[in-house]
C-alpha positions as a printed Julia matrix, in Angstrom:
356×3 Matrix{Float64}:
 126.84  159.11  157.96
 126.97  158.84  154.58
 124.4   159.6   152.32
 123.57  159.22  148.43
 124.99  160.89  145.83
 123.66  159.81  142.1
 124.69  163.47  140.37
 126.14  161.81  137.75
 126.09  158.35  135.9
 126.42  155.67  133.6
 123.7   153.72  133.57
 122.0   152.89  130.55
 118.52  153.22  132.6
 116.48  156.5   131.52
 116.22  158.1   134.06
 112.95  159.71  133.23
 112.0   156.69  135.29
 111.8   158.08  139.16
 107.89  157.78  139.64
 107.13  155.3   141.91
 104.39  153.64  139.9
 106.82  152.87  137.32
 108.3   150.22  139.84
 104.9   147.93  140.34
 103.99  144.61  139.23
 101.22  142.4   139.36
 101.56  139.3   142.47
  99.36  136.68  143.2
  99.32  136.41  146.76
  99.52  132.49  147.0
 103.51  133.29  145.07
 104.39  134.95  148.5
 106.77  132.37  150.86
 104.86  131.74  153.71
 107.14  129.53  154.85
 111.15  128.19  154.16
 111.71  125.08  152.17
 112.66  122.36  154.1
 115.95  122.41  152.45
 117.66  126.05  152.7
 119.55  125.07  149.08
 116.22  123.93  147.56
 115.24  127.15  146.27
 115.13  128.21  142.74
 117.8   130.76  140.83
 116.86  133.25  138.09
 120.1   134.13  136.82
 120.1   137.25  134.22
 122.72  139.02  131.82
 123.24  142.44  133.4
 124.18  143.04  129.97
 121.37  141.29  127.74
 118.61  140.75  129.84
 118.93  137.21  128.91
 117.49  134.92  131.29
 118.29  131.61  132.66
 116.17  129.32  134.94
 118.26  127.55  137.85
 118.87  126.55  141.42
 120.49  128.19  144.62
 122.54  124.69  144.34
 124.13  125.78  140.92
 125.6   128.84  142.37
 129.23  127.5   142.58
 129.04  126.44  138.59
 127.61  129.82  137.91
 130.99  131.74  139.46
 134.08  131.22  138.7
 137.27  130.42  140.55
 138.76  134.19  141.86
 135.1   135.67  141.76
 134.5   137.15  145.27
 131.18  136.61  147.52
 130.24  139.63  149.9
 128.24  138.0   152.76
 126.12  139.83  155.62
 126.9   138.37  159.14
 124.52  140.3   160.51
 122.24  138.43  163.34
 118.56  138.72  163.6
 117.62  139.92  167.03
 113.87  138.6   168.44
 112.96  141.83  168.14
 108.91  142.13  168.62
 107.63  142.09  172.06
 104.05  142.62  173.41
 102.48  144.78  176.27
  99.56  146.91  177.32
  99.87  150.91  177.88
  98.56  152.43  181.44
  95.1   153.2   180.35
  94.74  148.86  179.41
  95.25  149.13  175.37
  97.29  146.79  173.7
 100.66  147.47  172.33
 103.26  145.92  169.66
 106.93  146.9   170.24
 109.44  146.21  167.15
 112.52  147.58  168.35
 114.92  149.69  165.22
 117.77  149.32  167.64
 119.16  149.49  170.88
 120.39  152.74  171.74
 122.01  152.01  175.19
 121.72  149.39  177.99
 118.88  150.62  178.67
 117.24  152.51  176.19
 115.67  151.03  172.58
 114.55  152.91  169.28
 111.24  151.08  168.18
 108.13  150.94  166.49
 104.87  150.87  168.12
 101.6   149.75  167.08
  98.31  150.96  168.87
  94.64  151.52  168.59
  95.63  155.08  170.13
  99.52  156.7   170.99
 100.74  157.13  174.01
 101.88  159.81  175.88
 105.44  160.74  176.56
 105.8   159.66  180.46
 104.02  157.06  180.19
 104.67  153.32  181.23
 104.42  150.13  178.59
 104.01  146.9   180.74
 105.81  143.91  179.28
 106.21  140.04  179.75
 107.46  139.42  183.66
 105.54  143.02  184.8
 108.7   144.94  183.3
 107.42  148.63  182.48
 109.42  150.71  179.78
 109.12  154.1   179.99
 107.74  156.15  176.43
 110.77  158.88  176.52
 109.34  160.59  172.89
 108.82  160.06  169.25
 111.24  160.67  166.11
 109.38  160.33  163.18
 108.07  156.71  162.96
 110.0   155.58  165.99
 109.2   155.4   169.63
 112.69  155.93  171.86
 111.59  153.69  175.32
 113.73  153.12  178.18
 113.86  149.9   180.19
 114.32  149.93  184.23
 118.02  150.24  185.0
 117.77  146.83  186.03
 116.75  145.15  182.77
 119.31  144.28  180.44
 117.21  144.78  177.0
 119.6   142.55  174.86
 119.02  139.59  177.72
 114.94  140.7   178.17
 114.9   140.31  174.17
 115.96  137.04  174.15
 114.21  135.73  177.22
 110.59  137.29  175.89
 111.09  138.49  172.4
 109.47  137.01  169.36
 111.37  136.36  165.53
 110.37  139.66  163.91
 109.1   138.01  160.93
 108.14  140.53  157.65
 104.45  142.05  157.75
 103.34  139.83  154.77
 104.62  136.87  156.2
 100.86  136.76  158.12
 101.66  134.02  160.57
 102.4   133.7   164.28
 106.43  132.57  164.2
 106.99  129.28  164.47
 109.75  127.26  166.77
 111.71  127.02  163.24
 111.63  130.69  162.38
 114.17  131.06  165.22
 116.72  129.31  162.8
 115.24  129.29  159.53
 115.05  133.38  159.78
 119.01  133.46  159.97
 121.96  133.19  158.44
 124.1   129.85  158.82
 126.94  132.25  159.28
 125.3   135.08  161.36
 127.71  136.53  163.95
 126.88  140.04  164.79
 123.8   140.63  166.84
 121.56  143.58  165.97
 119.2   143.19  162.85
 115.55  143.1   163.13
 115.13  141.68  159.8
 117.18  138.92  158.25
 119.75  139.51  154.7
 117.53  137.13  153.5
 119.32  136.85  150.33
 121.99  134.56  152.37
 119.4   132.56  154.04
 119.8   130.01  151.11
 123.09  129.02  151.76
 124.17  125.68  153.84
 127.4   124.38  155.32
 127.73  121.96  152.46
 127.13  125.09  149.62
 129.69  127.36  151.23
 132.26  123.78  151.25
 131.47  123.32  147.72
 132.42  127.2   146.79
 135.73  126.95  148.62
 137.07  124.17  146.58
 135.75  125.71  143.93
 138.04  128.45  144.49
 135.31  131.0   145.08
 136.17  133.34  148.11
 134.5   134.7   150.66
 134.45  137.71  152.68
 131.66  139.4   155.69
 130.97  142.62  156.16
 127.87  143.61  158.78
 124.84  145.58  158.01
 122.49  145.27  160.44
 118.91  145.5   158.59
 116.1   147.96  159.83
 112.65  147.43  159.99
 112.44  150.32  157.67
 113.32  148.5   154.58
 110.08  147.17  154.81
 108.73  151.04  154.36
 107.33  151.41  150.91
 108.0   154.53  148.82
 105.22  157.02  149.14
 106.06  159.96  147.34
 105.05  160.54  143.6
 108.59  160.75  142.57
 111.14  158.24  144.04
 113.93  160.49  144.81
 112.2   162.57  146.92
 111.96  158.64  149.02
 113.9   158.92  152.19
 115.78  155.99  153.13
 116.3   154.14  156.38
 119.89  154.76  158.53
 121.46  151.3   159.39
 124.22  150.5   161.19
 127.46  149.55  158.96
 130.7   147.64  159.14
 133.49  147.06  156.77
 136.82  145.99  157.73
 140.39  146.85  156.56
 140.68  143.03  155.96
 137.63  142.8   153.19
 138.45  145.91  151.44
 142.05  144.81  151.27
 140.5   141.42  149.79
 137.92  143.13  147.05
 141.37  145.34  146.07
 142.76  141.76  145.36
 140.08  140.22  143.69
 139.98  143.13  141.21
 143.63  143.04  140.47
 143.15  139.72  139.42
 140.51  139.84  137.33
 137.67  138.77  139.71
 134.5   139.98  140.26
 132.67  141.24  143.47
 129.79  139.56  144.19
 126.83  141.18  146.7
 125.2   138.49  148.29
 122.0   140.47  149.34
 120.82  144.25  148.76
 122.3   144.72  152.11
 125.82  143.72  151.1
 125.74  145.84  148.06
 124.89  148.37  149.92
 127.62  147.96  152.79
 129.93  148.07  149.91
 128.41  150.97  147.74
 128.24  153.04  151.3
 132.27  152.17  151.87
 132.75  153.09  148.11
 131.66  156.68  147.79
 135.03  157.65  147.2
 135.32  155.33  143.82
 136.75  152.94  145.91
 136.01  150.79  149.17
 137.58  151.54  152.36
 137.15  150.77  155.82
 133.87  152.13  157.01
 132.2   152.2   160.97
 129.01  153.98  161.15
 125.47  154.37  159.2
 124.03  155.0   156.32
 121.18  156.11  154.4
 122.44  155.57  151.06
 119.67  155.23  148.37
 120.18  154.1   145.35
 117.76  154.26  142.35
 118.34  154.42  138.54
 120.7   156.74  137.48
 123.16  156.24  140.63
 126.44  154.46  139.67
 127.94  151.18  141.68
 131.53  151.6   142.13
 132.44  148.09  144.16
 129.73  145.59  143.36
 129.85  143.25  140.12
 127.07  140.93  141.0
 124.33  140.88  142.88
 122.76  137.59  144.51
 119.12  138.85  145.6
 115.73  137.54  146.64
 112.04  139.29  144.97
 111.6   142.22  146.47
 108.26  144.18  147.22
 106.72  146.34  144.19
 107.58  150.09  145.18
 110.19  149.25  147.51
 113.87  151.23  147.85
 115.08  147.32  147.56
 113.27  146.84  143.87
 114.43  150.55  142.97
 117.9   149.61  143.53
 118.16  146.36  141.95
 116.29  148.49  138.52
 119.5   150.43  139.15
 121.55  147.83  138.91
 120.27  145.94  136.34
 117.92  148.35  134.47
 114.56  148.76  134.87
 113.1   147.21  132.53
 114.96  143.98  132.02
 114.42  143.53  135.66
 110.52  143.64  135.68
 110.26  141.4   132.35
 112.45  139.03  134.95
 109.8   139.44  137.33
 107.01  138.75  134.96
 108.84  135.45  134.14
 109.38  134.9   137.61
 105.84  134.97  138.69
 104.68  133.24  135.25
 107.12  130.41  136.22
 105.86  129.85  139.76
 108.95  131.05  142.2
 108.47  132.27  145.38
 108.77  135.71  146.59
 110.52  137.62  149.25
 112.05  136.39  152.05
 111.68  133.03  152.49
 110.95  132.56  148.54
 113.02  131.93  145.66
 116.3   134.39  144.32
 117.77  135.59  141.25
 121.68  136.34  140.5
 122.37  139.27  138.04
 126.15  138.87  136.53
């Protein structure tokens, strides 16, 4: 597993700035996506100057204008999973399941919502009668096991439901099936979607190849966790979600490339960045397989990404923290004041910003 280490750095950030109430900002709630845009390469762009601040105003279908021919995009092919099923416990209470991941054939990690807990031992009726068993608890999550005859990946899809975000208030809709997913998702296991790649479309990814704009996928496959909001007083005492990670000989071999030539690695969602910060702990990236709990916050230093391609994130979030990390924090809440004086739309099926 690997794990953050932000001992030493270059950032221009202060970083006198670790409380978490230094990472707020004001949202109305009617700026919150409620639902996608007809169009996934409608949505609007705020593009910044890591290095000014300066801001620019544009759209998702600008993006291949905006890079230039060598620069490198660093997708997520992760695949949202319907991950939130329903049941009742043994003594008649209701029950949400969100399943964090599937552990075995058999056996899931999940989150649990209840008037009341139950026991370890106890049985969790599901759609079709199936009863899971409640093994224990770790933490926040619930580890369940399925009868030996249920295949959990084949009961998910059969029964599950698209595990859209708490603030996205809504029962899911027939669309959310495809609209909460990649064009290019491949690999199975997310319960939340890299929704900064959610914008792009056949015809955008056609018009950045003959632009000369490459392309490479590594897999992170996102945790309901990165919805968990920092608690403690001081962010760095924040403990991070572990996620599942990929990255192949094949795209580190390509980002080595891209470097040599004078290109620039562009993240294409927190998630990517930090598939690529996780492979680069040793100053450069190399082939990872595993997890991660990497957290990065100001004062940590990013060794593989040049750009970052990201939706709004939550105020007092490990997603916001990181992006202040990347881009400073204050240049990136003045973007967010502009961004909600301007009317985009925030997190996951709102609006995005691209920091080169």
């Amino acid at each position: 597993m690997t794990t953050s280490s932000c001992a030493s750095s270059s950032s221009a950030e202060l970083p006198g700035h670790f409380k978490a109430a230094d990472f707020e900002y004001d949202l109305p709630p009617e700026r919150i996506a409620k639902h996608p845009l007809p169009d996934r390469g409608a949505s609007r762009l705020l593009v910044m100057d890591r290095a000014t601040g300066a801001l620019q105003d544009k759209g998702v279908r600008d993006l291949p204008d905006l890079l230039a021919p060598g620069d490198l995009l660093v997708l997520n092919d992760t695949r949202v999973i319907p991950a939130r099923l329903f049941g009742r416990k043994s003594t008649g209470g209701e029950v949400e399941v969100l399943m964090e991941r599937q552990l075995s054939r058999q056996r899931i990690l999940a989150q649990l919502r209840f008037s009341r807990p139950p026991a370890p031992g106890s049985k969790l009726t599901l759609s079709d009668g199936v009863q899971v068993e409640v093994e224990g608890r770790e933490e926040r999550f619930w580890t369940l096991r399925f009868p030996q005859e249920t295949d959990v990946a084949d009961f998910l899809e059969r029964h599950g439901q698209v595990p859209l975000p708490p603030y996205i208030d809504r029962t899911p809709e027939p669309q959310d099936r495809d609209r909460y997913q990649t064009v290019y998702a491949q690999n199975s296991g997310a319960v939340a979607a890299p929704t900064a790649g959610l914008h792009f479309d056949e015809a955008l990814l056609h018009r950045l190849d003959e632009k000369g704009i490459g392309k490479i996928f590594v897999t992170l496959h996102v945790g309901a966790g990165t919805f968990q909001p920092i608690e403690s007083e001081d962010i760095r005492d924040h403990r991070i979600h572990s996620e599942r990670l990929s990255v192949d000989a094949e795209a580190c071999a390509r980002i080595e490339q891209t470097r040599e030539r004078g290109g620039r690695v562009i993240a294409v969602g927190t998630t990517s960045a930090r598939a690529l910060e996780s492979a680069a702990q040793s100053g450069r990236v190399r082939p990872f397989e595993g997890e991660t709990d990497l957290y990065l916050y100001p004062g940590c230093t990013f060794a593989a990404t040049d750009g970052l391609m990201t939706n709004f994130h939550l105020p007092r979030s490990s997603l916001l923290v990181m992006i202040c990390a990347f881009a400073g924090r204050d240049a990136t809440l003045h973007a967010y004041r502009h961004a909600v004086d301007t009317d985009y739309r925030f997190y996951s099926y709102g609006d995005a910003m691209l920091i080169l």
